[in-house]
C-alpha positions in Angstrom: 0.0 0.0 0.0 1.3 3.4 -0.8 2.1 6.3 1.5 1.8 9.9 1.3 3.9 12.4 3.6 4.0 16.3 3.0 7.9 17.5 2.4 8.5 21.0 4.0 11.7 23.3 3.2 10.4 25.5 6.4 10.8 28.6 4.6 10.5 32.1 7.1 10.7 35.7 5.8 9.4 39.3 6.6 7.6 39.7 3.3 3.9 40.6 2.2 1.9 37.5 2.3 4.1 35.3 4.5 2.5 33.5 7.3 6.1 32.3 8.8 8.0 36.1 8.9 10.4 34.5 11.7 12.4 31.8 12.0 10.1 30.5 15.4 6.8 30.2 13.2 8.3 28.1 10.7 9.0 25.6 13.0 6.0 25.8 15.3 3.5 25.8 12.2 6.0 23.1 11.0 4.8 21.1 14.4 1.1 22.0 13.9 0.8 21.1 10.4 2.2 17.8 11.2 -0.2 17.3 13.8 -2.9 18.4 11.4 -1.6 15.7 8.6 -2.1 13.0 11.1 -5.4 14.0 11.8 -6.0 14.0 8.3 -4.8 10.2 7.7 -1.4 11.3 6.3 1.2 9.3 6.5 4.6 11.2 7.3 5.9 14.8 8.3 9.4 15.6 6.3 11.8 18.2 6.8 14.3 19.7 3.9 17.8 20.2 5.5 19.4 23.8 4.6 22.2 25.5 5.8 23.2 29.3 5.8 19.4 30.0 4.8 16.3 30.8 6.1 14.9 27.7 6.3 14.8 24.6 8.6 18.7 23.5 9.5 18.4 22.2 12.5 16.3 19.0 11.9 16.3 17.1 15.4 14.7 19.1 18.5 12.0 19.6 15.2 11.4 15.7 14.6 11.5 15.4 18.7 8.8 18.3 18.7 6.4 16.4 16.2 7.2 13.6 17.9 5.7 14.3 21.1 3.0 15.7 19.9 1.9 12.6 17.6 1.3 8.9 17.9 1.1 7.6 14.4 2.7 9.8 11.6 6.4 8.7 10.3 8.8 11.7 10.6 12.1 12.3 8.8 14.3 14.5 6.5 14.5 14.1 3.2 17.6 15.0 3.2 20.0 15.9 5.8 23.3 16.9 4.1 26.3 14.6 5.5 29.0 17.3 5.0 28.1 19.2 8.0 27.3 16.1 10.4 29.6 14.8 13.5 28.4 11.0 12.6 28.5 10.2 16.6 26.7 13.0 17.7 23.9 12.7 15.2 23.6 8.6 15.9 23.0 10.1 19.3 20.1 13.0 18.6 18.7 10.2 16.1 18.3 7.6 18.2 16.9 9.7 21.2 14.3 11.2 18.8 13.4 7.9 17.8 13.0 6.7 21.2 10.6 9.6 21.9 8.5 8.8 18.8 8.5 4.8 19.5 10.2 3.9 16.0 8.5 6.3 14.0 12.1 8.3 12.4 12.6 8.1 9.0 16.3 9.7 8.1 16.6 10.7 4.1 20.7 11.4 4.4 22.8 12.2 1.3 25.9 14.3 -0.1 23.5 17.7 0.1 22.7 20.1 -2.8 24.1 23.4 -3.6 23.9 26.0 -1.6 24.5 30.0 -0.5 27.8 29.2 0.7 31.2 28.3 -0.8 32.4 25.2 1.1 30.3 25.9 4.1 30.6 22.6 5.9 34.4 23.7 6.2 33.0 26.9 8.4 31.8 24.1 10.3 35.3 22.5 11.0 34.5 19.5 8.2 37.2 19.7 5.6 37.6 16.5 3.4 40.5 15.1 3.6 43.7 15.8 1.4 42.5 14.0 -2.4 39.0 13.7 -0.7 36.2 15.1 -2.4 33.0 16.6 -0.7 30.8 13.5 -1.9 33.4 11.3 -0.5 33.3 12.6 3.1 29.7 12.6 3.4 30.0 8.9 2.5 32.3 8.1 4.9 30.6 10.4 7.7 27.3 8.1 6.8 29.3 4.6 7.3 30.4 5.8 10.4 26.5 7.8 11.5 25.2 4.5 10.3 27.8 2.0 12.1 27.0 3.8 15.5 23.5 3.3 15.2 23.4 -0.1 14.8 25.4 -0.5 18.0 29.0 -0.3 16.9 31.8 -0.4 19.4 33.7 3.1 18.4 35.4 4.2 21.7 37.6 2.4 23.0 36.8 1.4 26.6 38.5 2.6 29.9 39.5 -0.4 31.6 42.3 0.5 33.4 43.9 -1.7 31.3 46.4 -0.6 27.9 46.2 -3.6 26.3 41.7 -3.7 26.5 40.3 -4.1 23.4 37.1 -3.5 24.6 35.2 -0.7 22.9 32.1 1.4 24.0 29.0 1.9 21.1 27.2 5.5 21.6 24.0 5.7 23.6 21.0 5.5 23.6 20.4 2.8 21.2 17.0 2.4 19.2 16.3 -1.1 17.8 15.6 -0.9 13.8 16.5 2.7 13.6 19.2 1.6 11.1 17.2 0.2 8.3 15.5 2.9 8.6 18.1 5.3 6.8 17.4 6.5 3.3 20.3 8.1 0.8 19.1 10.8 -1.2 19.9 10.0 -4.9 20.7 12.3 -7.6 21.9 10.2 -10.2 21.0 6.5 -11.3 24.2 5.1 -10.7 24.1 6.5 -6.8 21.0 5.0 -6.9 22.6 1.8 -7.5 25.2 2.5 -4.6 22.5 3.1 -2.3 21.3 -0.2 -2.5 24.9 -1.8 -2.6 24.9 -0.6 0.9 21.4 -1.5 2.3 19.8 1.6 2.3 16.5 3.0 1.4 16.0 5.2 -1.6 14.8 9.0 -2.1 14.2 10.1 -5.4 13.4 14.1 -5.4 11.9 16.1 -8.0 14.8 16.5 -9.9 17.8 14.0 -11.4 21.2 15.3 -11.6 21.8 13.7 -15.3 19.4 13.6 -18.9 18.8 11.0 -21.2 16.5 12.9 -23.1 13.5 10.7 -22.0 10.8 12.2 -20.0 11.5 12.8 -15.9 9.3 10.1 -14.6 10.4 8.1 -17.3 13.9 8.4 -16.0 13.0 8.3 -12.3 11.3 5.1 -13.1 14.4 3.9 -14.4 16.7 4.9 -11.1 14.3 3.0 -9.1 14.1 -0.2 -11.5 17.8 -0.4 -11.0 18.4 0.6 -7.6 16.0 -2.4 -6.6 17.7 -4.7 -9.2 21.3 -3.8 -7.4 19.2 -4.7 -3.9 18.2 -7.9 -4.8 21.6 -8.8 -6.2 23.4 -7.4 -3.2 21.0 -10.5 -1.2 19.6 -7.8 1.5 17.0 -10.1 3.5 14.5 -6.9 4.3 12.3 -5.3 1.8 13.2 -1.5 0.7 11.3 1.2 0.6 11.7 4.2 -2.4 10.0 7.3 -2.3 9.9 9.8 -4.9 8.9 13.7 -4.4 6.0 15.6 -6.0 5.0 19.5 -6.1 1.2 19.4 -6.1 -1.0 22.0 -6.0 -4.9 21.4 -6.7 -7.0 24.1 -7.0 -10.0 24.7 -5.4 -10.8 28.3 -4.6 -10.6 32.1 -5.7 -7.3 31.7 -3.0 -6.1 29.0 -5.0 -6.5 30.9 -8.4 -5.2 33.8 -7.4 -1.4 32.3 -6.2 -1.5 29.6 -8.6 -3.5 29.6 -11.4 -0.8 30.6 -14.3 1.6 28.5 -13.3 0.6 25.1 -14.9 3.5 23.3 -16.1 3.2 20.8 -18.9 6.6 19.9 -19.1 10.0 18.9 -17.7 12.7 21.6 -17.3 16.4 20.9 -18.3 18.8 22.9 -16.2 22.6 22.8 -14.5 23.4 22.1 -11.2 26.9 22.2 -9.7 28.5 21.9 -13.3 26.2 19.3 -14.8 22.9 18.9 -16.9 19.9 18.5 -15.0 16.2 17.2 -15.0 13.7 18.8 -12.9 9.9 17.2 -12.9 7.2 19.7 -13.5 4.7 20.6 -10.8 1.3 19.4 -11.1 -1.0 22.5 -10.7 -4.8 22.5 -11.6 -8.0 20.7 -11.0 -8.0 17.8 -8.8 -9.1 15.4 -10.7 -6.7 16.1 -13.9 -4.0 15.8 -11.3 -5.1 12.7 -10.3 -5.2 11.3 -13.5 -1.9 12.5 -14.3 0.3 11.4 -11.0 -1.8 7.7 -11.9 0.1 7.5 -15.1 3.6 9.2 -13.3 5.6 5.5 -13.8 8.2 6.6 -10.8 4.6 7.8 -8.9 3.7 4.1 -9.3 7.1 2.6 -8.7 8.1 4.0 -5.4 6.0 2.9 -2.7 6.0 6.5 -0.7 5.4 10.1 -2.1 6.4 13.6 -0.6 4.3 16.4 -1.5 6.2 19.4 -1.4 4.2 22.0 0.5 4.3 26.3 0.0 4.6 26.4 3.9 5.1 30.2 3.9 0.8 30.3 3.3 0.6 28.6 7.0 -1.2 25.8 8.5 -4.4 26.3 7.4 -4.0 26.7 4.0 -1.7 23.4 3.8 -3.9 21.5 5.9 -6.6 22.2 4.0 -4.3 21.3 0.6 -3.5 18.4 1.8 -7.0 17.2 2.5 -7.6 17.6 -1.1 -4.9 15.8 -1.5 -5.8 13.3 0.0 -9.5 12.8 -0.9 -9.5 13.9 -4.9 -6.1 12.8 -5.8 -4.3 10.1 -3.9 -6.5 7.7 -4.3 -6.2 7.4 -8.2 -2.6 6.1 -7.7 -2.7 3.4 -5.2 -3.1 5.5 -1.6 -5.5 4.8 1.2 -5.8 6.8 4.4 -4.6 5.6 7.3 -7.3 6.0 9.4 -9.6 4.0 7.7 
């Protein structure tokens, strides 16, 4: 059965229009529209991971917050960017967090995306290593983030003794936490490497490469060989893929007025850090085109969870109210059913 979750980039300014003008009410209304989704029968509350922006950075007291505040939704990022993460001290936030919400965290990690800052994880005090790239530190930060959480000993053990070999994993522990990690996955063959390594896939609205075939076309694709690479790497447990969505049905004058010429029919081909790029065109219009076109969306079909990217600056309400449509005119048509039912 397929899931739905909203994906939030917890945007905040001062501007005309914005219901999150400081950095405090996007993450409260962050809390309250999660608490609205469950109510609603979504399935999961995500966060997008930003640095040197205004927008959500710090993803863990947030996940704790919703958290403690729910009892079914799944919470997670989708993606927290590796380059900026002490592996040992995040195994540590993670697995309190998921603690608190009785196995409900959901961690997207990956390499990051480009951002306002030149090299800002080095401001930070993470530079890679002498012939180390960027992408290569954030994969060795994960191995050791995901080593720790599945109980690791990675400190050696004060024994009184020089010759102990005994070693010391971080604490708290939370059972299954660590097949509950996702890699964030630009590219098919990273898609691939994902599943080499046991972890669960994230597929966002855009693909770092271009074949010239249409985005979900392509998308499809990344997930048909990232689960062929699973099942010849022998993993015992299922995976799960998820792939993200912007989706905005309209429904009122409100509706109209923000979003009614901005109907995309197409993909866009763009650059990103160097390199061609495919981005997936939002779905914008009446509920029940949408529907019918996210039921023929092959990666929509293929992945077994979708994120729908929510305008969060328009406040609770309005997304609440969104992602009720959501959920009654248009989820349905491609496999969803709520959770309360």
């Amino acid at each position: 059965m397929k899931r739905i979750g909203f994906l939030t980039f917890g945007h905040w300014q001062n501007a005309p229009g914005s219901q999150t003008p400081t950095a405090r009410d996007a993450y409260v209304q962050t809390i309250e529209l999660a608490v609205a989704a469950e109510e609603i029968g979504i399935d999961g509350a995500y966060l997008r991971v930003h640095h040197w922006a205004r927008q959500l950075s710090s993803p863990f007291p947030l996940l704790a917050a919703i958290a403690a505040r729910t009892s079914r939704i799944e919470m997670g990022t989708a993606v927290i960017d590796m380059r900026y993460e002490n592996p040992l001290y995040m195994a540590e936030e993670a697995a309190a967090t998921d603690l608190i919400s009785g196995g409900r965290l959901q961690l997207g990690i990956s390499r990051g995306s480009p951002e306002p800052a030149v090299r800002g994880y080095e401001s930070f005090g993470y530079i890679p290593a002498e012939g180390e790239t960027d992408a290569d530190s954030a994969r060795a930060r994960a191995a050791v983030f995901r080593a720790a959480i599945a109980g690791a000993g990675l400190a050696r053990a004060d024994t009184g003794r020089p010759d102990s070999t005994v070693t010391l994993p971080i604490q708290p522990q939370s059972p299954g936490l660590s097949e509950r990690i996702w890699w964030g996955a630009g590219t098919r063959r990273t898609a691939v490497w994902a599943a080499q390594q046991g972890m669960n896939l994230q597929s966002s609205t855009l693909i770092s490469e271009d074949t010239g075939v249409p985005f979900g076309e392509l998308q499809a694709e990344q997930i048909a060989m990232y689960r062929a690479a699973w099942l010849e790497a022998g993993h015992e447990r299922t995976p799960r893929v998820s792939v993200s969505r912007s989706v905005i049905p309209i429904t009122s004058d409100t509706d109209r007025m923000l979003f009614g010429n901005r109907r995309e029919t197409s993909d866009q081909i763009g650059y990103i850090d160097g390199g061609i790029a495919r981005f997936g065109r939002s779905y914008t219009g009446e509920p029940d085109v949408i529907a019918e076109e996210l039921a023929r969306d092959p990666a929509v079909q293929a992945a077994d969870t979708v994120l729908l990217t929510v305008p969060n600056q328009l406040g609770v309400e309005y997304n609440a109210r969104m992602l009720e449509t959501i959920a009654r005119e248009i989820a349905p048509a491609f496999g969803w059913e709520p959770a309360l039912a």
